[in-house]
N, C-alpha and C positions, 0 to 999 in steps of 0.2 A: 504493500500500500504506500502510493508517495505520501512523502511529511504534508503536516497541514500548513500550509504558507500562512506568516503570521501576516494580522492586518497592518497597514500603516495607517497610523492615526492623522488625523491633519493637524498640521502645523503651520501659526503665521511666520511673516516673512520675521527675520531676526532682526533686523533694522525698526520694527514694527515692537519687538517685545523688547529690544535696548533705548527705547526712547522711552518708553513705561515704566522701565525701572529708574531712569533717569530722574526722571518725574518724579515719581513715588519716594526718591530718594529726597531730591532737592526741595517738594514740596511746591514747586511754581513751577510751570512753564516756561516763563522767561530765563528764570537762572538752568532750567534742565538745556535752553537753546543755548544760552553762555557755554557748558561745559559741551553740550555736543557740539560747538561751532557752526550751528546752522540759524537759523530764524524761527521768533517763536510760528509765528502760520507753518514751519517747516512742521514741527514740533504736532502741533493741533493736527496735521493731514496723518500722521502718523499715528496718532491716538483716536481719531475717526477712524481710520483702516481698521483695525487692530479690534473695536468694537464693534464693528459692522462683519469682521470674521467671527467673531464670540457671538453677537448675538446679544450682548447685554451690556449696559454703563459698567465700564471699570472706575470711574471720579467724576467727582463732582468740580465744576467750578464756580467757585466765590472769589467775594472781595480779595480774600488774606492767601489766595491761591488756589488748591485743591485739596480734596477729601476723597481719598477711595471708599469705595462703596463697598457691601460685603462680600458682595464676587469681586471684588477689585485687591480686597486684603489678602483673599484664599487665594486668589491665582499670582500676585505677588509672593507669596511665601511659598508657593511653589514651583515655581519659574527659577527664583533667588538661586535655590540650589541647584539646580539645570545647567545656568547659565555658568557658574562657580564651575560646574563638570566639564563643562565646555571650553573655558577658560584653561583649565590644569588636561585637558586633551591636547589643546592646540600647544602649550609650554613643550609636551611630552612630545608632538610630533615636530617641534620646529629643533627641539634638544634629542635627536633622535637615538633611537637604541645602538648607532655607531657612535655615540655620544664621546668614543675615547677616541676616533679616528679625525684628524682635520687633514681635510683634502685641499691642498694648493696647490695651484698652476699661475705658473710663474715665465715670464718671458726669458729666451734660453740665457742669454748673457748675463742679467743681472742672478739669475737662478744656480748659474756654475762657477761666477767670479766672486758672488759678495755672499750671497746664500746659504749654498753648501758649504762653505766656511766656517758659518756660524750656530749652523744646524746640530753641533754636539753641546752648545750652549741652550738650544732652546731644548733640547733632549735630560739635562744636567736640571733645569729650572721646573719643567715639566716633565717626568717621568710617565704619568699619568695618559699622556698623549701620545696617539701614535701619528704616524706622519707620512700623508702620501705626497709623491712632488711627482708634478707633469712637466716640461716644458717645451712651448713652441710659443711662437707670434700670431697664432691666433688667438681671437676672441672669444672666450669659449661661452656658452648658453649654460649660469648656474645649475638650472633644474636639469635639465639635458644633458648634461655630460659629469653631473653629483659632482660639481667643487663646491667649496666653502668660501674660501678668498682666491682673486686674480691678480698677479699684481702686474701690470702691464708697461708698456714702453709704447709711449707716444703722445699726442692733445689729448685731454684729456674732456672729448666730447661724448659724456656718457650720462645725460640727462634723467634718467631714469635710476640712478646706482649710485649708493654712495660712493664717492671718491676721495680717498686722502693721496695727496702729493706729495713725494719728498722734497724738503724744502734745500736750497745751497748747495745745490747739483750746479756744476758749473764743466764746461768742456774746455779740455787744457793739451798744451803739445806734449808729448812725452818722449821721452827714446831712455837707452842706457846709457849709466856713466861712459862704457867704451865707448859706445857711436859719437858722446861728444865729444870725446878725449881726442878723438882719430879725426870727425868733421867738426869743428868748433863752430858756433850760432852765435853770433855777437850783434844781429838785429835781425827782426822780425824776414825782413826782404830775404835774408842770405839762404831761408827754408826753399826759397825756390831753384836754389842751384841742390837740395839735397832729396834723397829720397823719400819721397812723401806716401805713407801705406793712409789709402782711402779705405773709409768703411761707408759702404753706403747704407745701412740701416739707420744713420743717426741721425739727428734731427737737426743736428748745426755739423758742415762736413766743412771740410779742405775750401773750398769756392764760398762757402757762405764765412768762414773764417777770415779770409782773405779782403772779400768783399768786405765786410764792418769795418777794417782795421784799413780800409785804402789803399790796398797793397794788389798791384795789377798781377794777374796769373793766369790770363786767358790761356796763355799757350802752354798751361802747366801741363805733362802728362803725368801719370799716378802706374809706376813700376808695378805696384803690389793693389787689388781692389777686394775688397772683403764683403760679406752681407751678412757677416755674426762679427759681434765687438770682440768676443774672447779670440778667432782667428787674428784680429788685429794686433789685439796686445800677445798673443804668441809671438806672432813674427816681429815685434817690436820689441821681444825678450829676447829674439834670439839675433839681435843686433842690426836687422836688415835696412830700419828707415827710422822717421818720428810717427809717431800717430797722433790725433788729435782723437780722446776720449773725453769720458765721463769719470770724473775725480771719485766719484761713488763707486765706479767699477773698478778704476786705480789703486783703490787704497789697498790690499796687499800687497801688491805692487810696489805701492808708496811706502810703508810700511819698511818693507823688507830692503829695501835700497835697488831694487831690479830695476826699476825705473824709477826717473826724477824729470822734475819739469823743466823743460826748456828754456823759459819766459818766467817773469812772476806773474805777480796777480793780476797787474794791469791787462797782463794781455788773454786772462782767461772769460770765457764767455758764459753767462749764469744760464739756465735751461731748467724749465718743470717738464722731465722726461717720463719717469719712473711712478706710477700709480697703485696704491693697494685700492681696489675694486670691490666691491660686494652689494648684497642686495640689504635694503634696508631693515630686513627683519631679524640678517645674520648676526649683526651687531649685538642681538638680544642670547646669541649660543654663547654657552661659557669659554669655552675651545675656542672660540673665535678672541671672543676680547683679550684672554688669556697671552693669543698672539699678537695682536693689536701692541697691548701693550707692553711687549719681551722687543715686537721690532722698533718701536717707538723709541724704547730705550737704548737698545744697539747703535740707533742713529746719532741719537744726542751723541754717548760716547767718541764719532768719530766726526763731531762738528755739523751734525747734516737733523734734522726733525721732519717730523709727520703733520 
């Protein structure tokens, strides 16, 4: 014998019993329109609905506000707890039962020079978290392809998503001590008699450098041409030219003495490249903020913020 299929009871719209408790809470209309951000007539179309599905006055309205009625108190006091359930369901499915895994995709360069560097520090602070890494220069579709955070490389036109920027990203010349030792750079111009490795993924290159700084290079050609920053700074380790990077992807680099800058400061160019991305509800996962604020703080440490 098939099961007996249970009945579905009917139910009004949820927008229709969140403005009743509103109500019923605040006591007025007006102040229930204040906390919903809508209009009181928003408010009253909502509370007509909602009575015309029931079938009976849930309040009254007076001078001093409203007054629920005795079908208005009963179905308030059990709704209250419904909606509480609903509440602690949605927590549990946004905090979900992967709740120890956080899923980041990360753009490859910033992902294999600054990143995984620092990944046995967030592993050391957070035990508790496991940690999956993707990377490529696509954009990936939150729900669609289950990450957590993205942290991207590029404008940061993403109107719909929360976005923090890394802040004091600045792109600077680099080479090794030996390349200058061997080609010495005693003004900006003389880059054009040396080998210059082009990356083209960046957002500020060799021609848009040149260009700001009024320094002519039409007939520059570029020996070495890359479309990942980390092939750049390889071949820039391994003595072949100067590169012009991201001082956020440099800093091992910088750090270690493998490369040093060219130029000082005057002649480095500032750039919002580098994006942590998310949707706005992720901010509310423990796992997420958890890393929020581990990368927030790595940053400060090396001069740079979120």
């Amino acid at each position: 014998m098939a099961p007996e299929s249970k009945k579905i009871l009917p139910v009004p719209s949820l927008r229709n019993i969140q403005t009743f408790l509103e109500v019923a809470n605040a006591g007025s209309i007006s102040q229930a329109a204040a906390l919903l951000n809508v209009t009181p007539s928003a408010v009253s179309h909502q509370l007509t609905s909602l009575e015309q599905f029931i079938g009976k006055k849930l309040l009254i309205r007076n001078g001093n506000g409203i007054v629920l009625t005795a079908v208005g108190k009963t179905y308030y006091q059990e709704i209250s707890g419904a909606i509480n359930t609903i509440g602690r369901a949605t927590d549990l499915a946004i905090n979900d039962i992967h709740h120890d895994i956080l899923r980041l995709h990360s753009s490859p360069s910033l992902g294999l020079l600054w990143l995984m560097r620092r990944l046995n520090k967030f592993n050391a602070a957070h035990p508790e978290i496991h940690l999956n890494l993707t990377c490529s220069y696509e954009n990936l579709q939150f729900t669609r392809d289950n990450i957590d955070i993205d942290i991207r490389h590029g404008y940061p036109d993403w109107p719909t998503l929360q976005v923090h920027s890394v802040k004091n990203e600045k792109m600077v010349a680099l080479a090794t001590p030996e390349y200058l030792s061997r080609h010495p750079v005693s003004a900006p111009d003389d880059l054009l008699n040396h080998t210059l490795i082009h990356s083209s993924s960046t957002l500020i290159n060799w021609n848009a450098w040149f260009s700001w700084f009024n320094i002519p290079a039409r007939e520059k050609n570029y020996m070495f041409s890359f479309d990942r920053s980390y092939m750049s700074f390889e071949a820039a380790r391994m003595g072949i030219g100067v590169i012009l990077e991201s001082n956020l992807l440099a800093k091992h680099y910088l750090n270690e003495g493998i490369l040093v800058p060219v130029f000082g400061e005057a002649w480095a160019l500032p750039l919002s490249a580098h994006h942590i991305v998310l949707p706005h509800a992720s901010q509310r996962k423990q796992k997420v903020s958890l890393f929020l604020d581990w990368f927030s703080r790595e940053l400060q440490q090396e001069g740079f913020a979120l």
